[in-house]
N, C-alpha and C positions, 0 to 999 in steps of 0.2 A: 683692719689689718689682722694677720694673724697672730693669734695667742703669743705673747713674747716677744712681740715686736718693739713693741713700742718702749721708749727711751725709760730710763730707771727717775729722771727726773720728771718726767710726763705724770709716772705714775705716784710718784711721792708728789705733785703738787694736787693730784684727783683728791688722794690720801687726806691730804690737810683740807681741799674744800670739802669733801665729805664729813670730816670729822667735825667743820664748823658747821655746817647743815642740823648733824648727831646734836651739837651742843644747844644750839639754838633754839631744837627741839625740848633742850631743858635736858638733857638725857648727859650722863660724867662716861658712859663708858660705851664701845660702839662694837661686839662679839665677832668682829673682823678684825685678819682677813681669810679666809678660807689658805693654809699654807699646803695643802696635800697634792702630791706631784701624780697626774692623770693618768696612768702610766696601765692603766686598762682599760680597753675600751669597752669593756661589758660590765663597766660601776653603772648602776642606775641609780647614783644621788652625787659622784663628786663634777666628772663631767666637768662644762664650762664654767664652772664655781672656780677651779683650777688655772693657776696663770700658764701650764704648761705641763708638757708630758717629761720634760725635762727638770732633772733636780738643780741644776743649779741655775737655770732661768727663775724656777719658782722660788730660789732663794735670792736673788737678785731681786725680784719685781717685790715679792714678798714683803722685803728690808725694807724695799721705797714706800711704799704702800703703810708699813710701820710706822717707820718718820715722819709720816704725813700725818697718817691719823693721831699720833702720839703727838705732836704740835699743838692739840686739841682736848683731843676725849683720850681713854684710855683704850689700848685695843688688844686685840686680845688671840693669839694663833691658833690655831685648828684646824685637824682634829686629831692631836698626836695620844701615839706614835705616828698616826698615818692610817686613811681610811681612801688611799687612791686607788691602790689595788685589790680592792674588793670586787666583787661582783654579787656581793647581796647588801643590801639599802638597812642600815642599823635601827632607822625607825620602823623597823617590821619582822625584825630578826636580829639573830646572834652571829656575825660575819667574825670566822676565822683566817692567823695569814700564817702560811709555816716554816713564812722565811726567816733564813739563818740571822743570826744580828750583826756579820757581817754586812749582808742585802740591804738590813735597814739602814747600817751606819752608811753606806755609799747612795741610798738615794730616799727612805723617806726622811731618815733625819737631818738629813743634809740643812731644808729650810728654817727646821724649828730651832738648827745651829744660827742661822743668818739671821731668824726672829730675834735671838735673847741676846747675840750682839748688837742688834738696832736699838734695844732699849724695849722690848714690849712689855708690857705691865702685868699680861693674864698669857696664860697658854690651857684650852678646852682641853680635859682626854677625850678620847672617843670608846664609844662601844663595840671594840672588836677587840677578839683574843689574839693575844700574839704567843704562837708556841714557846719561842726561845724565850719569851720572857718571864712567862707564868700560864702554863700550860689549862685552860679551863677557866680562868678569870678574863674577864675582860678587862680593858687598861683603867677606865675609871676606877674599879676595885684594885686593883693590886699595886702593892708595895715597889714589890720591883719597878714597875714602868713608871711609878713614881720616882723611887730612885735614880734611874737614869736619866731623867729630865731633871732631877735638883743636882746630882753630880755629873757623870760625864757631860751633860749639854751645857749644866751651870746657870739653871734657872733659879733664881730669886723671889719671883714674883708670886702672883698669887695666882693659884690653881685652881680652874672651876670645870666642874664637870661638865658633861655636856647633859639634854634635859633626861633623869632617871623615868620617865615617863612613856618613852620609845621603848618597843617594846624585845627591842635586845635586852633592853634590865628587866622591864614593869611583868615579861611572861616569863622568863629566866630565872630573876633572883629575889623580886620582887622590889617595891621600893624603897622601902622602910629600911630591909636589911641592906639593899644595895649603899643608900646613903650612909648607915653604920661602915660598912666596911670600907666606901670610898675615903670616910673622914678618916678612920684608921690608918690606911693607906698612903692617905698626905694630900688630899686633897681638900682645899679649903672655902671653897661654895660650892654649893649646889643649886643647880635649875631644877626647878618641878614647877612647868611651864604651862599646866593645862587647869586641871582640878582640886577644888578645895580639899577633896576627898586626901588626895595624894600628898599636898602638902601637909596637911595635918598629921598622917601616917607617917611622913617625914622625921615630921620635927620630936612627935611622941616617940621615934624610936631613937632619935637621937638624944631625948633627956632621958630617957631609960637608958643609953649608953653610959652618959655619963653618972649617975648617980651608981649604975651596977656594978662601974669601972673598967666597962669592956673598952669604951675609951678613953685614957686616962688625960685628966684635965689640962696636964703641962700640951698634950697635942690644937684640944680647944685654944688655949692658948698663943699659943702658935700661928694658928687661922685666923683668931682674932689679930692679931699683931699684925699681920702680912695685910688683913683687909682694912687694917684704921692708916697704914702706911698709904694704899693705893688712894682712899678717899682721903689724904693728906693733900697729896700728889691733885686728885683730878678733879676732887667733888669742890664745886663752886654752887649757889644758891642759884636758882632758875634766874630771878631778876639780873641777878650782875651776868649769868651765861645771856640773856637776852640781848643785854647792853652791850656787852663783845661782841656779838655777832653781827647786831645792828650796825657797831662803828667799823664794821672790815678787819674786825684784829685776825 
């Protein structure tokens, strides 16, 4: 059937088999579900990732999709603000959008509104700049597009970037500094998805942050608190996630 067809209960029972599948695997948290509304047709990476070209189907299916997986593992919305209407792929470039934030408020944030009312645990940024919001940053880096996902959307949960290794950040701003500035920013994991090289570069710039006090400790804090809260919530020990899985829960 077509994109959006299908019933919000269909999709919220996929949701929870899916996320016992994720668990089963041993895995607490499942980086879905893609929440970005399709709404170009010359994106080359969101595409059928997308429940729809429409915002409020993809916050409808979205939500279910949430519930489901959230009965489970932890799941996690992406790629806000919104990476639908793009037409350049973030793992190979720097994709800008220069829509007003009126534009945004009526259709890409519409879903990531429906996400944090279903209860989602994690919401990704993505690597694209958004004019109105911080003109030359991309959303993982800045403050703002943080701020409007902890106030106006009303998000709680914990923040993780999307992987700093794609080369919107890795040729742009690099990685080391990007991760400085995302943590700054308000965001409280980071992917660095590929090379030991990267990770390392990572982590050494961010204990150089903190010791220099570029970013100050009460923020680490913060991240820490949000990430021991989620693994409160979702992290069970592989053997007992086996055991559930096995018995149907």
């Amino acid at each position: 059937p077509e994109r959006g067809t299908k019933p919000a209960d269909e999709v919220r029972e996929t949701g929870r088999r899916l996320g016992a599948e994720v668990r089963g695997a041993g895995f607490d948290i499942d980086l879905a579900p893609v929440v970005d509304v399709d709404s170009n047709p010359a994106n080359p990476v969101i595409g059928e990732r997308s429940f729809s070209r429409d915002p409020a189907v993809v916050a409808r299916l979205g939500a279910a999709m949430i519930e489901g997986l959230e009965r489970e593992v932890a799941a996690c919305a992406k790629h806000f603000p919104g990476h639908g209407d793009t037409d350049t792929d973030s793992h190979y470039d720097l994709p800008r959008l220069a829509h007003a934030l009126d534009r945004l408020r009526a259709c890409e944030l519409v879903p990531f509104k429906a996400a944090v009312e279903a209860g989602v645990s994690c919401v990704m940024t993505t690597h694209v700049v958004f004019d109105a919001l911080d003109p030359g940053v991309a959303a993982t880096m800045s403050a703002p597009a943080i701020a409007l996902l902890r106030g106006e959307i009303g998000f709680g949960g914990v923040c993780v970037s999307d992987c700093l290794e794609m080369k919107a950040i890795s040729e742009h701003f690099g990685c080391g500094n990007a991760a400085v500035r995302a943590v700054a920013a308000g965001v409280d994991a980071l992917l660095v998805s590929h090379t030991p090289k990267a990770q390392h570069e990572v982590v050494e710039a961010l204990a150089r942050a903190l010791v220099d006090g570029a970013i100050p400790e009460s923020r680490f804090t913060e991240a820490r608190t949000r990430l021991s809260r989620l693994a409160a919530r979702h992290a069970r020990p592989v053997a007992t996630a086996r055991e559930q899985a096995s018995s149907g829960r």
